[in-house]
C-alpha positions in Angstrom: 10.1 50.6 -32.9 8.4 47.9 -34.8 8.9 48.9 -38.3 11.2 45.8 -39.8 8.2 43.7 -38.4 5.3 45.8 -39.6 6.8 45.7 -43.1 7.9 42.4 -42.8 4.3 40.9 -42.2 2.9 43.5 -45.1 5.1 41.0 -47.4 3.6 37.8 -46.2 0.5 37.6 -49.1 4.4 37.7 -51.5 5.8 35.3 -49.8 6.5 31.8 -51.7 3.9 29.6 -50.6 4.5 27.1 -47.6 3.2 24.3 -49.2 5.6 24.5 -52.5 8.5 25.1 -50.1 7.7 21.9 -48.4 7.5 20.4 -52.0 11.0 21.2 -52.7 12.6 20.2 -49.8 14.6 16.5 -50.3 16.1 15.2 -47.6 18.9 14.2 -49.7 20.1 17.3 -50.7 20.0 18.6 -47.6 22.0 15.4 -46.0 24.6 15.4 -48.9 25.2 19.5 -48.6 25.3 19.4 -45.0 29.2 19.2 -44.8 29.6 21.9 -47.5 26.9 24.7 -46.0 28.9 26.8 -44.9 31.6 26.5 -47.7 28.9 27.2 -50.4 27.6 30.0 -47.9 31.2 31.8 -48.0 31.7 31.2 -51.2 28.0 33.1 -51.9 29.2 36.2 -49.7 32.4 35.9 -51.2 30.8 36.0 -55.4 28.1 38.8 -54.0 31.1 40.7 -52.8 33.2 40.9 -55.7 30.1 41.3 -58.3 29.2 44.3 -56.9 32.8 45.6 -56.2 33.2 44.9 -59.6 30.3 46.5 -60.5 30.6 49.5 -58.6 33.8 49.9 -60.1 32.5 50.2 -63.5 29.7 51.8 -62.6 31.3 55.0 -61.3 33.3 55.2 -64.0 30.4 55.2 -66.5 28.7 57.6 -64.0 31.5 60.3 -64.6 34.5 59.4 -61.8 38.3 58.7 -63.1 37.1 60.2 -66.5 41.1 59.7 -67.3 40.4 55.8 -66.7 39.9 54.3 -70.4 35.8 52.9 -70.2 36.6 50.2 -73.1 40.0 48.6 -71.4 37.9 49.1 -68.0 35.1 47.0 -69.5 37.2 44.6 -71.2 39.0 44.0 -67.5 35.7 44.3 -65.2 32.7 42.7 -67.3 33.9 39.1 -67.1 34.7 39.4 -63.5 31.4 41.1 -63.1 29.6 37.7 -65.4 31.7 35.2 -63.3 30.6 36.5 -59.7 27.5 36.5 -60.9 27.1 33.0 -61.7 29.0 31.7 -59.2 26.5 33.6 -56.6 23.7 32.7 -58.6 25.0 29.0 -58.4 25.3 29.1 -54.8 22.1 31.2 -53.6 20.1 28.6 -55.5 22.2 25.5 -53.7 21.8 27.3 -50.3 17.7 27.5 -51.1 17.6 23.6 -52.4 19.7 23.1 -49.2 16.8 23.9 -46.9 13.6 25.6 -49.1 11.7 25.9 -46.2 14.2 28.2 -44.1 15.8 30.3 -46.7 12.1 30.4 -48.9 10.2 31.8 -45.4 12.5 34.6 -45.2 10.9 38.0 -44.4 12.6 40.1 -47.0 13.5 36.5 -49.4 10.6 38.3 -52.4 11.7 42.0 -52.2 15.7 40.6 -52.9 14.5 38.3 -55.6 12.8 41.4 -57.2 15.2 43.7 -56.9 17.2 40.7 -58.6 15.5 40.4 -61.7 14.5 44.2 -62.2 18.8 44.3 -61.7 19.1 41.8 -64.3 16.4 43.1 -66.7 18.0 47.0 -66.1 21.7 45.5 -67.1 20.4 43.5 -70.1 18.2 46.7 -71.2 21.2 48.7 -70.5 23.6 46.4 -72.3 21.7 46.4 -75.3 20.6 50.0 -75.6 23.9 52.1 -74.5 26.9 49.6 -74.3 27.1 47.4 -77.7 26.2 50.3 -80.1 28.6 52.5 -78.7 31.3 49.9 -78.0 31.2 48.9 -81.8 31.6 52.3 -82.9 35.0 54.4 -82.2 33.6 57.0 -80.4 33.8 57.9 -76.7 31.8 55.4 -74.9 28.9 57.8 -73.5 25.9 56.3 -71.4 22.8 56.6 -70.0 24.1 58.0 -66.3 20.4 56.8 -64.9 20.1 53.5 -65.9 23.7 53.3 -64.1 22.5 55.2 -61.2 19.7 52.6 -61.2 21.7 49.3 -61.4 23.5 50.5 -58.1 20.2 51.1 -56.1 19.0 48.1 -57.3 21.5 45.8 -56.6 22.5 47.6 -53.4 18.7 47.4 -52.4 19.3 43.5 -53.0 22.2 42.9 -50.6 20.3 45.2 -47.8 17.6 42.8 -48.1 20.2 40.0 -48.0 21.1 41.5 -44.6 17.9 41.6 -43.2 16.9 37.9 -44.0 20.5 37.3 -41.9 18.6 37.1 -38.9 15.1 37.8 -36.9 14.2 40.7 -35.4 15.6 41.1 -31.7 13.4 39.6 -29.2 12.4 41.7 -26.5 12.2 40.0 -22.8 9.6 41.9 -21.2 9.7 40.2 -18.2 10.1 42.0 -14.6 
C-alpha cells in the first residue's frame, strides 16, 4: 500500500522551498541547542498535550457534555491553560525548526500541519469573537456555535496526526531474496 507516499509527494510543489531552508539554517543555533534538543522536544509534546487536553475539555463541554459543569468557571479555569500551552508549544516548535530548518522544514506532512494550524487559530479567534465575548459579557447562559467547536477539534486533531506522520519515514521495504 503506497498511499502515505503517494500523498506525501502530491505535497512536494507546498513544500517550503529547499533553498530558503538552507537560508535559515546557522550553525550556531544548531551547535548552541544541541544539548537542549531533546529537552525543548519534550517540552513541545508535553505543551501540545496539555493544549489540546485542555481544549478538548472545554470543547465538549461547549459541545453539550457535563451540561451541570458551569461554562463561565470552566473557562475562567481552562482558557489560560489553553493560552499558555499554546505558547509554550508555539515557542518550542519554532526552536526545534531554527534548530535544524532543513530537517524539520522537508517534512512530508510539515505544510498540511502548519495549515491546519493557522485555519485552528483563525477558527478560535473567529469563534472568540463571534460566540464567546458577547455572550460572556452578558448574564445569560453561555450558548455557542456547536460547529465552529466541532471544527476546532478536527482541526487541531488533524494537526497533531500530521505531527505524527512527519515522526518518521515511511517503512522501507527490503525486497531482496
Amino acid at each position: 500500500m503506497t498511499f502515505g507516499v503517494e500523498v506525501a509527494n502530491a505535497l512536494d510543489p507546498y513544500r517550503i522551498p529547499a533553498n530558503w531552508l538552507v537560508a535559515l539554517y546557522n550553525r550556531d543555533i544548531t551547535v548552541a541547542l544541541q544539548p537542549w534538543q531533546f529537552l525543548i522536544r519534550a517540552l513541545h509534546v508535553a505543551a501540545v498535550c496539555v493544549f489540546f487536553g485542555a481544549l478538548c475539555i472545554l470543547d465538549l463541554r461547549l459541545l453539550g457534555f457535563a451540561p451541570d459543569l458551569p461554562v463561565r468557571p470552566l473557562l475562567r479555569l481552562v482558557l489560560p491553560v489553553v493560552y499558555a500551552a499554546f505558547g509554550l508549544a508555539l515557542l518550542t516548535g519554532f526552536t526545534l525548526f531554527f534548530y535544524d530548518p532543513v530537517a524539520v522544514g522537508s517534512h512530508d506532512w510539515l505544510t498540511p500541519k502548519l495549515l491546519f494550524i493557522a485555519l485552528g487559530i483563525a477558527n478560535a479567534i473567529w469563534f472568540n469573537r463571534r460566540y464567546l465575548s458577547p455572550q460572556l459579557a452578558s448574564n445569560d447562559e453561555v450558548r455557542t456555535g456547536h460547529w465552529a467547536v466541532f471544527v476546532s477539534l478536527a482541526l487541531w486533531g488533524a494537526a497533531i496526526f500530521c505531527a505524527c506522520l512527519n515522526a518518521e519515514p515511511p517503512p522501507r521495504l527490503y525486497l531482496g531474496s
